[in-house]
N, C-alpha and C positions, 0 to 999 in steps of 0.2 A: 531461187532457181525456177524458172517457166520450162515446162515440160508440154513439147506437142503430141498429141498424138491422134493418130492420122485413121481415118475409117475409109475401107472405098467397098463400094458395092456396085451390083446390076440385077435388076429384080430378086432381091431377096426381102421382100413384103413378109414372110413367115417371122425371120429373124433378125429385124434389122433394129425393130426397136429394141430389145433385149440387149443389146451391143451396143447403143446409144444412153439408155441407162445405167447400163454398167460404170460408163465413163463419165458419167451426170454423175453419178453415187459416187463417185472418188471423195476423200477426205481431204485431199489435199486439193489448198484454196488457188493455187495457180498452175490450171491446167488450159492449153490453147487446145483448144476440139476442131478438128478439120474432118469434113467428110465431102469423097469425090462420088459422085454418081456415075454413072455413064451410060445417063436417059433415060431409067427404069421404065417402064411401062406396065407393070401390074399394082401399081399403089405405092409404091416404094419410099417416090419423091411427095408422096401426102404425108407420109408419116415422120418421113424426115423433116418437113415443112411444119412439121406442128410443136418441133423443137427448135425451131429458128431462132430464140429469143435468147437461148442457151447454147447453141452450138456457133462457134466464135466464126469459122468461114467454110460457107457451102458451095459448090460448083455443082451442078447437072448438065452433062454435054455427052457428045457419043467420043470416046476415046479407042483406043488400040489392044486392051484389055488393061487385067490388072497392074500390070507393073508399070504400064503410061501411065493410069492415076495412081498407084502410086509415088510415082516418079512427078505430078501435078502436085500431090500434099507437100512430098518434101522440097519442092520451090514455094509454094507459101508459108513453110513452117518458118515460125521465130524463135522458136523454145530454143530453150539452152540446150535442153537433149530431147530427141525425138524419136518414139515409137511409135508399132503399127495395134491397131484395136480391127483385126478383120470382122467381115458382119456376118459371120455363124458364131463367133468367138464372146465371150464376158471374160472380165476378168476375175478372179477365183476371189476376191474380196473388195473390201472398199478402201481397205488401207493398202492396196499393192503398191499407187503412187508414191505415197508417203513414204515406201518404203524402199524404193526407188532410189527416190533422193537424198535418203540417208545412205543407202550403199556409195551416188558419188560423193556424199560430203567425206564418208568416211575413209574413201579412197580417193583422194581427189586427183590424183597421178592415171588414174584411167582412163580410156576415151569411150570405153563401151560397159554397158552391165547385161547379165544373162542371166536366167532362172529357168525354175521348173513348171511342168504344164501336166494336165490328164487332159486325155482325150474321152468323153462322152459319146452314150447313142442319144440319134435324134433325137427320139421321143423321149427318153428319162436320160434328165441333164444330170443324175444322181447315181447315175449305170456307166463308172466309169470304165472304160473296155483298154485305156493306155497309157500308161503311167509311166512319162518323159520326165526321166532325174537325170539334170544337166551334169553334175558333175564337176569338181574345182579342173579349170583351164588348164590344159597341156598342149603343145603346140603339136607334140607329134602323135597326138589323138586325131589330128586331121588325114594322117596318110592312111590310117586305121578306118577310115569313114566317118567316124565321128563330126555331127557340126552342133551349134547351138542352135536350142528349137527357136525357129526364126519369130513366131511372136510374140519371143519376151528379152529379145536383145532390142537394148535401148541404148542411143548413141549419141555423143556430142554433137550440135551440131558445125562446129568447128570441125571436126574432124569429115561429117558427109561434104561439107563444100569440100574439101582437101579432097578428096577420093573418090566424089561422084557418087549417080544415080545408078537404077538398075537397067541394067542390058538388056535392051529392046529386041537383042539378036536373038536371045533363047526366051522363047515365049512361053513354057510352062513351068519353067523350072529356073530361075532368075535369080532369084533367092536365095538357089545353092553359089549360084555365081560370084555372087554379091559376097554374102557368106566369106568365101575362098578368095574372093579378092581382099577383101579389109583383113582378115585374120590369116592368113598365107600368104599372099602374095606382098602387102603392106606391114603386116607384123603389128596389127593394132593392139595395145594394153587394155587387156579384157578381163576382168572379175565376176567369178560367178558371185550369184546372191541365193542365199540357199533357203528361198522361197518359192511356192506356188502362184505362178504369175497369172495365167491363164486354165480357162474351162473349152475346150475346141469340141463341136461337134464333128462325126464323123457318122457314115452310114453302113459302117460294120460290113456283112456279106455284101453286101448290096450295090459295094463300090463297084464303080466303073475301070473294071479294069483293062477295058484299051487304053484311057487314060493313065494308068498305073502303068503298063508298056512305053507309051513316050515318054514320059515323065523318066522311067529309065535309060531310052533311051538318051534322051537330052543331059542326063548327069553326067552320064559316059563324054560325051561331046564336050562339059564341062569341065569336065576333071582332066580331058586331054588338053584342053585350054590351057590348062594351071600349068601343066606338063605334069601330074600326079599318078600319072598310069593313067588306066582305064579300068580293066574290067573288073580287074581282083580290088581294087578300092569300092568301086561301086556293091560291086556282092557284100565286104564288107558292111556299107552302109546300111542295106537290107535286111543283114543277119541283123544289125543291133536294134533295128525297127523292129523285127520280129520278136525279139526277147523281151521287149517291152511291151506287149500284150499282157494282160492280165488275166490271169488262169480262173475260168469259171470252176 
């Protein structure tokens, strides 16, 4: 089983090689490495370039943000199943692939796998600040707000041709989109895997919370999409992100 998995960035020179190694450290010997740029211009494309030898296919060009290249890796991928390696992100071990692939050998009636994540500070990748436990799949977890942490569902790729890329229309918030269409709207066969998939940094107080305002608002606009309500789903979602903070 070939597993892609897809990295896209735009000047992140601080933590890109960190995210690139991660995925080089994998144990498992058949992995397709795609990584999209979109033109860095602070060093970004030197340091990716110095892995070119290892990294299966590279693109740098200026695209429409993340979910264009996103949406660039998943038409080059060939993997049999294919996920996302964001570039603040590593993944929490070297055997995560490996173990991956034994979740669809051992499920082979599925079309997606999910798992669990911490979220880290910046500066100490050892400080973890939010502890994302995915939870065995229930469907009507999604009208509750509930989704799975988006980078550690890993998907057939028989199933992304079937169902498509991410929606260019909702530009900060895609994901959830994406999300609620494969798994609500499509009813995709989805098992968790009750591993540590991913290490995510995050910037604690520091966040950008205009950002965190659209980002709500656009969920809102998505989940009207679905037809799943609006506002009291989305609060939902918030309360269960907030509960997973981790109590200094």
């Amino acid at each position: 089983m070939k597993v892609s998995v897809i990295t896209v960035c735009y000047n992140r020179k601080a933590t890109i090689e960190q995210s690139i190694k991660s995925v080089l450290d994998q144990d498992y010997p058949d992995i397709e490495y795609i990584v999209i740029d979109g033109n860095s211009s602070d060093g970004t494309q030197d340091i990716i370039s110095s892995y070119s030898e290892k990294i299966t296919k590279y693109i740098s060009e200026p695209d429409k943000g993340m979910y264009d290249a996103i949406n660039k890796g998943l038409n080059l991928a060939t993997g049999d199943v294919i996920g996302l390696m964001h570039s603040d992100d590593v993944f929490y071990d070297t055997d995560v692939v490996s173990k991956i692939v034994l979740g669809f050998k051992n499920n082979p009636n599925v079309d997606a796998i999910y798992g669990d994540g911490i979220y880290v500070t910046n500066d100490d990748e050892q400080k973890t600040v939010r502890n994302r436990i995915g939870g065995e799949y229930k469907f009507n977890k999604l009208k509750a707000g509930w989704l799975p942490l988006h980078p550690t569902v890993y998907i057939k790729k028989t199933v992304l041709d079937k169902y498509g890329n991410y929606n260019l229309d909702f530009k900060i918030a895609s994901d959830t989109e994406f999300l609620l269409r494969y798994l609500y709207k499509y009813k995709i066969n989805i098992a968790y895997l009750n591993y540590y998939i991913v290490k995510m940094r995050m910037g604690g107080l520091s966040t950008d919370y205009k950002r965190a305002f659209k980002i709500l608002k656009e969920d809102y606009k998505i989940y009207k999409f679905h037809q799943m309500g609006g506002f009291k789903v989305v609060f939902q979602k918030k309360v269960l992100a907030l509960l997973q903070y981790v109590k200094k």
